[in-house]
Structures are given as C-alpha cells and as structure tokens.
C-alpha positions in Angstrom: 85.8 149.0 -150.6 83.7 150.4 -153.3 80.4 148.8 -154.1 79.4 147.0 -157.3 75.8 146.6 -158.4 75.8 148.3 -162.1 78.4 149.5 -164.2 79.4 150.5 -168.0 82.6 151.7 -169.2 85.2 151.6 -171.3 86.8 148.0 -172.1 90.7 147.3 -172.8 91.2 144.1 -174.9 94.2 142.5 -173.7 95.0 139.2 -176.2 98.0 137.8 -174.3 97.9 134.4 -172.8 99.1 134.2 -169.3 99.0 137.2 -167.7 100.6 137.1 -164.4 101.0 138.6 -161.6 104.4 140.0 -162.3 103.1 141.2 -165.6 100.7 142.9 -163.7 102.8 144.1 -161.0 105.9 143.6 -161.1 107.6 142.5 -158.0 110.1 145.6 -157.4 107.0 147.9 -157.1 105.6 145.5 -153.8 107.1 148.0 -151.2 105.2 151.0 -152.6 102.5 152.0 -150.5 98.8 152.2 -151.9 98.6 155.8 -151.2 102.0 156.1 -153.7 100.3 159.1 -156.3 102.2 157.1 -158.5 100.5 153.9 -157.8 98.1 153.3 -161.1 101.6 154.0 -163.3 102.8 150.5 -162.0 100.2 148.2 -163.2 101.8 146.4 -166.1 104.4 148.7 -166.3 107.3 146.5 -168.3 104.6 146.0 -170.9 103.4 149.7 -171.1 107.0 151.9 -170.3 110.5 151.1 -171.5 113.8 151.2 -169.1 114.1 155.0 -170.1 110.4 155.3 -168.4 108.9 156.1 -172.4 105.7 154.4 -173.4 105.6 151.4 -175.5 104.0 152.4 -178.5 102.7 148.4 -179.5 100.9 148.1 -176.1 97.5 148.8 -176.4 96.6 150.4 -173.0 98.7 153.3 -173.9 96.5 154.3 -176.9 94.9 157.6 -175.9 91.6 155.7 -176.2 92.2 153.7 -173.8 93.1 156.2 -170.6 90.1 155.8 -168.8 89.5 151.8 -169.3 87.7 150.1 -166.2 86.8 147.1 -167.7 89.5 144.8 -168.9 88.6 141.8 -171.3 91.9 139.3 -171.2 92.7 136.0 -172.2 93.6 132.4 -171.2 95.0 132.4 -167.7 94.4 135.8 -166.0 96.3 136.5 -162.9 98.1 133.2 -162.4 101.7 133.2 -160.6 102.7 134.6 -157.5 100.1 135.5 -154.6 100.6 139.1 -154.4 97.4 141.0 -153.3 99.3 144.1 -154.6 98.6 143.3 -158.2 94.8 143.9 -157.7 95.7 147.4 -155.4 97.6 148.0 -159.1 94.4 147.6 -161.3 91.9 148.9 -158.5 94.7 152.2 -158.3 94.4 152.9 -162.5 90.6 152.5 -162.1 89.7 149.0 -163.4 85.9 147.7 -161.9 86.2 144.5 -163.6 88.4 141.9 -165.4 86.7 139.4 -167.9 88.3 136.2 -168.9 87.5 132.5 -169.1 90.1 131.6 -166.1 92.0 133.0 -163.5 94.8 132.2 -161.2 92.2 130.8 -158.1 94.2 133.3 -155.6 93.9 136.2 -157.7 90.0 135.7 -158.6 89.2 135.7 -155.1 91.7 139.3 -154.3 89.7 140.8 -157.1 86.6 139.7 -155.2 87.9 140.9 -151.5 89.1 144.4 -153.1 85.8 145.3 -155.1 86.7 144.1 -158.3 84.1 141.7 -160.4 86.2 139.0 -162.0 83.8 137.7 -164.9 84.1 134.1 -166.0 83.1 133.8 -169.8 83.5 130.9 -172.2 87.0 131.6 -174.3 85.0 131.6 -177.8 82.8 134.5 -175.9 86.0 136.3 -175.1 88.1 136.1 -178.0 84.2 137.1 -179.5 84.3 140.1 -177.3 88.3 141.4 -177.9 87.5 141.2 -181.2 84.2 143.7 -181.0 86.5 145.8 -179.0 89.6 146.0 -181.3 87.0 146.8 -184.3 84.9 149.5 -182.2 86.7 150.8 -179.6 84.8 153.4 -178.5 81.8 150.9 -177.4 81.2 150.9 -173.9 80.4 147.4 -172.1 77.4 147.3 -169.3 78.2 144.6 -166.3 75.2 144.5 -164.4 75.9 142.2 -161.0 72.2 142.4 -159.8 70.8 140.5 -163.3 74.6 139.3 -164.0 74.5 140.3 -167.5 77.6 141.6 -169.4 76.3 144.3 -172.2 78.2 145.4 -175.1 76.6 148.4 -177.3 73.5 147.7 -175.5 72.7 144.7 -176.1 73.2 141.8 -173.9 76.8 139.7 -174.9 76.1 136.8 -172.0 75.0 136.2 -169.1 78.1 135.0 -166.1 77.5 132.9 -162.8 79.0 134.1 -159.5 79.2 132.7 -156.1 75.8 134.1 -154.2 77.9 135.2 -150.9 80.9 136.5 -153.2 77.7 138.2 -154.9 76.1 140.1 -152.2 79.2 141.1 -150.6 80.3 143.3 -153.7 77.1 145.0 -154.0 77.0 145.9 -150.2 80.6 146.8 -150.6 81.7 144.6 -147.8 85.2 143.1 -147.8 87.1 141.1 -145.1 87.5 144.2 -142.5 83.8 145.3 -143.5 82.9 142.1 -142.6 84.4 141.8 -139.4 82.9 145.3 -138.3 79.5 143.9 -138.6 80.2 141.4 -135.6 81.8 144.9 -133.6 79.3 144.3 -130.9 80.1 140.4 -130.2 83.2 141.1 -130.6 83.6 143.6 -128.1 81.5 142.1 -125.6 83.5 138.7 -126.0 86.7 141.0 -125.1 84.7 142.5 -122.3 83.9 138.8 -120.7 86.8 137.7 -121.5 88.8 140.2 -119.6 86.5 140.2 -116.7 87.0 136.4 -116.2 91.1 137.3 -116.4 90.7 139.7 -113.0 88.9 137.5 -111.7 91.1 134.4 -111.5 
C-alpha cells in the first residue's frame, strides 16, 4: 500500500450524518474486482448518479471542483454499517488519502488504516468548523502531516489529531497486513523448512 508521511490536497465537505458503508459502496458493486477501470465511479454512487447513470446535480462531489478531492471532511458517524473492506478499495480507487471526522464505524477506521488511508479523529465543533471553511473557500487546499500529526488548512495549522503509535508508523512505512507478514519471510520459511523435515522424518 501507498505510504503516508505528508500530504495536501483538495478537501470534499460531506455534511450528512451517518454515512455508511452502503452509502459508500453500495452492496451490488461487492463482486467487482479492484482492478474494475470503473472502480472509483462506484464510491457513493446512489448519492452522485441517478438510475439513468446521470449525475446528481445537489451532490457536492460532482461539482467540477471537486474531481480531484483526496481528502474528505464528513460528519457524525463515518463508515458505520456493514463490514465490507470494499468500501475503503472504493475511496482508495477515486483517490481519497484521508477521511476526517469525529467518529467512525470501529471496523471501517481500522480498513482505512490497513489500506493506506489516514482516518482523522477531530472534535465535531472542529469539523463542522472545518466543512464550513471548505463550503466558503473551496479552492483551499488542507495539509495532513502524520509525522507532526497536524491537520493544515490555508497554511495555517486547524488542530492537531492523536493516532495509535503502531497504526502510525505502519502508514508511513507503507506497511499493511501482507507487508507485514513479508517482513517475517525468513522465520517463516525456515519454520516451513523444520517443520517439513521433522514430517519425513517420522
């Protein structure tokens, strides 16, 4: 998976409460392979295309502006519901590095966190603060900087945000659950050696 040590970009403000998994990705699209070219059109796609496949002109991610968003700032409840991994392949696919919010669904936060995505934890008054600089200047970029874990926003620091140390290090090596396995190759294969050896031999 990617690394994450420093990045800016462009922030979507997403007001709904309770945004679930199935808002995220809805379940008919969990079949679709990763490597679907189409992949990044699925992520909230009953909230951004009608049933004729048009864009929904009141959603805000299909403002022009917002095409190359990595950074979502959301509300209340992020990525509650289901457990569907998929939902986090959805955001990582459009090109989302980080989701702010002041909860999440505990199963989600910790997909972001295996996948390369930087779930930020902010107080709600420092959210709804922070949609609200984003609705009014949209073309501000926000800074998340994992090494100091500082969130930005036109340059100046917004807040600071806590994060688990191991959760922490593993994003900015870039490690996830296979990348952390292949660190132990050698053990590993030289347990399966042994242990094979002491099967002929019985």
């Amino acid at each position: 998976m990617k690394s994450f040590k420093l990045h800016e970009g462009l922030a979507f403000p997403l007001d709904a409460i309770n945004v679930d998994t199935d808002q995220i990705l809805p379940a008919r699209f969990l079949q679709k392979r990763r490597s679907d070219p189409n992949y990044a059109t699925y992520l909230f796609h009953d909230l951004r295309f009608d049933k004729d496949g048009s864009e929904k002109i009141d959603f805000l991610l299909n403002d022009p502006i917002y095409k190359n968003a990595t950074i979502i700032v959301g509300n209340s409840n992020f990525g509650g519901g289901s457990s569907r991994e998929a939902a986090v392949f959805a955001l990582e696919a459009f090109g989302i590095r980080s989701v702010i919010a002041p909860n999440f669904g505990d199963i989600f936060f910790n997909n972001c966190l295996k996948n390369g995505i930087l779930p930020v934890v902010l107080p709600k008054t420092k959210t709804d603060q922070l949609r609200t600089l984003l609705h009014n200047n949209p073309e501000n970029n926000l800074t998340i900087d994992l090494v100091k874990q500082t969130l930005s926003y036109a340059g100046d620091i917004f807040d600071h945000f806590d994060i688990n140390p191991t959760a922490k290090h593993n994003l900015m090596m870039g490690l996830g659950q296979i990348g952390l396995t292949m660190k132990h190759s050698k053990v590993i294969d030289d347990f399966e050696l042994e242990y094979r050896a002491n099967i002929r031999a019985k």
